[in-house]
Every structure is written in structure tokens, then in C-alpha cells.
C-alpha positions in Angstrom: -1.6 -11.5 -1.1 -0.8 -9.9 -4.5 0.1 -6.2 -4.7 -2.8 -5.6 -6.8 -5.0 -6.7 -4.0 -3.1 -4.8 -1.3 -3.6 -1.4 -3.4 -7.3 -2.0 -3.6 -7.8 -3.0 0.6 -5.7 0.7 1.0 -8.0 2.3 -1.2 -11.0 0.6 0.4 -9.8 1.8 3.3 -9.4 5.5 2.5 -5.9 5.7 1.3 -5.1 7.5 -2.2 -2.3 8.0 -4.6 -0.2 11.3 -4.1 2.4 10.6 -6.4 4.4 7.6 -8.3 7.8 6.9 -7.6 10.2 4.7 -10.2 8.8 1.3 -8.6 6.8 2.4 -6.2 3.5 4.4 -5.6 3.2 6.9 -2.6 -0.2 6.7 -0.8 -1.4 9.0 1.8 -4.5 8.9 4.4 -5.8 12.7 5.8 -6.1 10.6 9.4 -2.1 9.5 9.2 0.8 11.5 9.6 3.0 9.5 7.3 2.5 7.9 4.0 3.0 3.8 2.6 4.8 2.8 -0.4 2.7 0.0 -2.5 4.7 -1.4 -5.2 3.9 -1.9 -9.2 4.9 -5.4 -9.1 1.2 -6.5 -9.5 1.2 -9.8 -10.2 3.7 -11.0 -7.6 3.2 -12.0 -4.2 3.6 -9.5 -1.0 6.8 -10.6 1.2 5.4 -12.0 4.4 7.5 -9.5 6.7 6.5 -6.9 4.3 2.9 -7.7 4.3 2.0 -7.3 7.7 4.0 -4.3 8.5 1.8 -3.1 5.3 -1.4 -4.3 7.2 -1.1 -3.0 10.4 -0.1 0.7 9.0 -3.1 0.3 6.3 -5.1 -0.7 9.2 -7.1 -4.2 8.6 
């Protein structure tokens, strides 16, 4: 999966943009008590290891 793709599931799932970081963008949920980093490299490919860590805290 590509980042682009990850950003929109999180957002489709409730999370939004708090702030941006240098490479990075910070997204928070009002029903988590911790936020997820989703990266600006839009065109590549999610790490595997990465990507389901990512999944399980985004929550599909």
C-alpha cells in the first residue's frame, strides 16, 4: 500500500491532521490517546513491518 492510500483509510476512518512535521504528518483521533505519524513519501510503498503496526493503530 502507498502512503497516499494509507492517509486517506486514516481519514476515512476518522483521523485528521494536527500538525506537519519535516517528513512526517501528525494525525490524531478524539477516541485515541496517542497520535500516528503518516509520512509525505506518497508515491512509495508502506514498509511491511510498518504497515501493519500502522493498521492495527488506525484500526482496519
Amino acid at each position: 500500500m502507498k502512503w497516499s492510500e494509507l492517509r486517506r483509510k486514516a481519514e476515512r476512518k476518522g483521523w485528521y491532521l494536527v500538525r506537519n512535521g519535516s517528513n512526517h504528518d501528525i494525525y490524531a483521533h478524539n477516541d485515541k490517546d496517542f497520535q500516528i505519524q503518516i509520512g509525505r513519501h506518497d508515491s512509495e510503498e508502506v514498509k511491511k513491518g510498518l504497515f501493519s503496526k500502522l493498521k492495527k493503530q488506525i484500526g482496519f
